[in-house]
C-alpha positions, 0 to 999 in steps of 0.5 A, spaced: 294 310 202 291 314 197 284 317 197 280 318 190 274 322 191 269 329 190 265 332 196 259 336 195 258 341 200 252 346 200 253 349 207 259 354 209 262 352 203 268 357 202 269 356 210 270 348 210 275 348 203 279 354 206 279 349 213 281 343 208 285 347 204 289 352 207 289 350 213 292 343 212 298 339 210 293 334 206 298 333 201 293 335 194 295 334 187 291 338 184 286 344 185 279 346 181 276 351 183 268 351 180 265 358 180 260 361 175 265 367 179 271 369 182 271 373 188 279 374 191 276 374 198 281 380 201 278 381 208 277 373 210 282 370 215 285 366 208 284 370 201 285 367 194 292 370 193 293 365 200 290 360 197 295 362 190 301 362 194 300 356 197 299 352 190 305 355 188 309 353 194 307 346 194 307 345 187 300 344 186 297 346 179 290 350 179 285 349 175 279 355 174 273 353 172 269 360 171 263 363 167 265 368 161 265 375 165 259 380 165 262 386 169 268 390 170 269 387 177 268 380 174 274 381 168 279 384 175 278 378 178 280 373 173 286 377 172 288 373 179 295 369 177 
């Protein structure tokens, strides 16, 4: 069975999409990943390269919706391929 759907989540966001995400073998088609940044997450149980290895694997194609950057730190972290 095929579900379609958009959750909003406001409370420990980060936490509750890495559970879904790279802790489950829910089959994705795709990934978009919404922020007006980008941050690799180095120091967290599960990190952005964890989330990138993991697409790629499985295929699953990542699309990046960001704001343009404003800082050296910002530009660094929109090299992340």
């Amino acid at each position: 069975m095929q579900e379609d759907y958009a959750e909003i989540i406001s409370t420990k966001p980060v936490q509750r999409f890495m559970d879904k995400y790279c802790l489950s073998d829910h089959p994705v088609q795709n990934l978009a990943l919404i922020s007006p940044f980008i941050h690799s997450l180095q120091g967290n149980l599960q990190s952005l390269d964890s989330i990138c290895k993991k697409s790629q694997e499985k295929g699953i194609p990542i699309y990046v919706i960001t704001r343009e950057p404003e800082d050296e730190l910002h530009q660094e972290k929109n090299q992340v391929s």
